[in-house]
C-alpha positions in Angstrom: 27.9 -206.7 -152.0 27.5 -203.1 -153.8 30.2 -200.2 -152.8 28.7 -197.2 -151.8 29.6 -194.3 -154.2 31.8 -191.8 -152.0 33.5 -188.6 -153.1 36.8 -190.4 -154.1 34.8 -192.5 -156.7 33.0 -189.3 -158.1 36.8 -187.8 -158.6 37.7 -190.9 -160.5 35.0 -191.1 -162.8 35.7 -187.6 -163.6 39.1 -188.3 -164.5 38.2 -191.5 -166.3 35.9 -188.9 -168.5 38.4 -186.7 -168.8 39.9 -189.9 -170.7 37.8 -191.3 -173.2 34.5 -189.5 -174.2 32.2 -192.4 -175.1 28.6 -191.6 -174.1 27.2 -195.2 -174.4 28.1 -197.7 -172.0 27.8 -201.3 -171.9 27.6 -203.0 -168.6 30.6 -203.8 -168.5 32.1 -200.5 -169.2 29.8 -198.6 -166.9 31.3 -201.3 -163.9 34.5 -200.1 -164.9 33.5 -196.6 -164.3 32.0 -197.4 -160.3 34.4 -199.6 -160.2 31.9 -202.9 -160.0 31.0 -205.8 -162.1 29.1 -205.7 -165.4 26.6 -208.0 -163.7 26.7 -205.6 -160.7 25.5 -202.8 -162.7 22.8 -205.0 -164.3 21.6 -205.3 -160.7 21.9 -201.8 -160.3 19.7 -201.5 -163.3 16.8 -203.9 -162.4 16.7 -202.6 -159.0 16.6 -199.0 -160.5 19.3 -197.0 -158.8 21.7 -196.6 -161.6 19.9 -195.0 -164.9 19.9 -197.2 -167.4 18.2 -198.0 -171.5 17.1 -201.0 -172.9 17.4 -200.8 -176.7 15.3 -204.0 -177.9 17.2 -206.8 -174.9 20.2 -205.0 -174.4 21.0 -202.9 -171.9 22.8 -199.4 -171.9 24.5 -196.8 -169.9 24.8 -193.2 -170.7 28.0 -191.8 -169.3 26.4 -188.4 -168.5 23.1 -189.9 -166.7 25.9 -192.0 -164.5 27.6 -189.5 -163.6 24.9 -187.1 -163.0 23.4 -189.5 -160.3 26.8 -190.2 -158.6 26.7 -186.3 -158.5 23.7 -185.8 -156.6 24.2 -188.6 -153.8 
């Protein structure tokens, strides 16, 4: 089951920013940031409600596109 993204999370990911500047994300690394799986946030992906890049088969996060869409919910 996917956790909703409330306000608390949004101040969380801020401060995780705040922390380590890396714009591409793995899967895994993007969970870490929602505070999910890796394989939740490929879900996310296929399902199309977190933004995500395939470069060739792998799949990418970009920190500001994440946090831009937890923004505007």
């Amino acid at each position: 089951m996917e956790k909703k993204v409330t306000r608390g999370m949004a101040e969380r990911i801020a401060s995780i920013i705040s922390e380590n500047s890396k714009e591409i994300l793995t899967p895994n690394e993007a969970g870490v940031l929602y505070g999910i799986s890796g394989w939740a946030m490929y879900k996310r992906a296929k399902k199309g409600t977190a933004p995500a890049h395939y470069i060739g088969r792998k799949l990418y996060f970009l920190r500001s596109e994440l946090i831009d869409a937890v923004q505007q919910r």
